[in-house]
N, C-alpha and C positions, 0 to 999 in steps of 0.2 A: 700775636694775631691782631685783637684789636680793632679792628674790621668788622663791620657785619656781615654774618652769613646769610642769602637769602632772605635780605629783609629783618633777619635777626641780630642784635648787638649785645650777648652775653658780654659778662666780664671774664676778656681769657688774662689777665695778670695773674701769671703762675698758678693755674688751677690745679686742685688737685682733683684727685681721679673722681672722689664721689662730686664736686663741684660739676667735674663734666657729664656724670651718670646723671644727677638731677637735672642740669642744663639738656640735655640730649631727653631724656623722659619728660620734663613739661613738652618743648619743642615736637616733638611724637605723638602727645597726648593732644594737643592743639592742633594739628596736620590731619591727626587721624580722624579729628570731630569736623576739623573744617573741610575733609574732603566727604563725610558720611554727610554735612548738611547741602553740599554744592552739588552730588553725583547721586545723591539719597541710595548709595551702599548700605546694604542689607544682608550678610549674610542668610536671613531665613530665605531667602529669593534665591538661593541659587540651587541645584540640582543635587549637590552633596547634602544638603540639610534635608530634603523631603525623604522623609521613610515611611513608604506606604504598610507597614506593619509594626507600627509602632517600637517596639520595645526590638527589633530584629538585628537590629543595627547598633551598636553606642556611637558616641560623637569619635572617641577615639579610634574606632573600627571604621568608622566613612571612610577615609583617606586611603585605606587600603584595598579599597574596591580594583579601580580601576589597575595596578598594580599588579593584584590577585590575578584578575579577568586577560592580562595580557600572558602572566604565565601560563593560564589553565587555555587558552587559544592556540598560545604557542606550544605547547608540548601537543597538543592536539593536532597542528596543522604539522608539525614533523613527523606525524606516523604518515601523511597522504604525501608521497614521493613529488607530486606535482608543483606543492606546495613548502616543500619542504624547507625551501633557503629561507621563503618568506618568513616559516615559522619559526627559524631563529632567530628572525630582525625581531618579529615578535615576542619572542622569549627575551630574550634581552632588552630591548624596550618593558618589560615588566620586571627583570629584575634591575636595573637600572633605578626606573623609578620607587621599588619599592625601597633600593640602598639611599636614596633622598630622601625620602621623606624619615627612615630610619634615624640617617644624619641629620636630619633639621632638628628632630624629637631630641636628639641628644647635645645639641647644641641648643635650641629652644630651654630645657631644662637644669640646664647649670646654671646652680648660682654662685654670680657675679658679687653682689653686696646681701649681707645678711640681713635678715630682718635685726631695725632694732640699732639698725648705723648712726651716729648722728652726723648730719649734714652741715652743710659749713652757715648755713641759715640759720640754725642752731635745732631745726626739727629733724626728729627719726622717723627713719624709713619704715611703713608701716605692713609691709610685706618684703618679700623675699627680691631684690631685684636679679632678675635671670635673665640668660643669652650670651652667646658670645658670638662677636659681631667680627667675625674671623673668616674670611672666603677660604683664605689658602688653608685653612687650616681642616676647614668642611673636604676640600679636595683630598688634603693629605692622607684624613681620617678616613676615607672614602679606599684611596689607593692600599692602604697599609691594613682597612678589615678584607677587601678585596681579594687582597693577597695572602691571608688567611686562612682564609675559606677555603682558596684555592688550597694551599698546603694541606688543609683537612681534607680537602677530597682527595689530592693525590696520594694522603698518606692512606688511606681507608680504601684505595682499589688498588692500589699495589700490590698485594698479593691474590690480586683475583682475576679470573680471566678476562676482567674489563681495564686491565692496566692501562694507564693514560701514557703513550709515547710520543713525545714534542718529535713534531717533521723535523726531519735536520736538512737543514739550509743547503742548498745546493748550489743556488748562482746568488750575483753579487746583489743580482738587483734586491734576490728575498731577502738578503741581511739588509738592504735596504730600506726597505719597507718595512720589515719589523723594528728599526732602530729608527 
């Protein structure tokens, strides 16, 4: 490389991995303060943080509000025939989201470098470094508990009079459309 990134000129001669974990963590650490002092970003400002009942909510329960709120809508809006399709857009929009935020929690919380690493500076790391900075991999994880799920539910009504039977495909166009 060798190059600066963005204003930035680490040394990439043959880095190693914790080289790049500390390079990428200052680089973050410095973004993340120099956009809180330019945009004056506040988490307490935003609508996720206000809980008007104090203790009703923890910080890890926020994020699942709106989630919650789209499932309990959408099963709602499927019993009124009128509304019905919408209420599946809406059901799925809430479970959707809640399988995101799921997956971030579980990618957010792996750790990466142990506390206690020594860095090529010669200082150790004085926490836990977590994340994995993986898209395809958030996708993957996402399609494969997805599919899952699914398998539990179809294994759990198969013998019941709510058996789940896939449409069989009839013209060329719906193999198309599903493929």
């Amino acid at each position: 490389f060798g190059s600066s990134i963005i204003g930035f000129a680490p040394p990439f001669v043959c880095p190693s991995c914790l080289e790049i974990f500390a390079w990428i963590s200052d680089t973050m650490t410095e973004a993340h303060h120099a956009q809180d002092a330019h945009f004056a970003l506040d988490p307490q400002h935003s609508f996720m943080m206000w809980n008007p009942a104090g203790a009703l909510l923890s910080d890890a329960g926020k994020p699942f509000i709106i989630p919650l709120a789209g499932l309990l809508f959408g099963v709602v809006m499927m019993q009124v025939p009128k509304v019905a399709t919408t209420g599946k857009l809406v059901l799925y929009f809430g479970a959707q989201s809640f399988m995101n935020i799921y997956m971030g929690w579980v990618m957010r919380t792996s750790v990466t470098v142990p506390k206690g690493a020594e860095l090529p500076n010669g200082k150790e790391l004085e926490v836990d470094l977590t994340g994995c900075p993986a898209g395809f991999a958030l996708t993957a994880m996402q399609q494969v508990i997805s599919f899952v799920v699914f398998c539990i539910f179809f294994a759990s009504v198969y013998f019941t009079p709510y058996r789940y039977t896939p449409k069989k495909l009839e013209t060329w166009f719906e193999v198309f459309s599903v493929v």
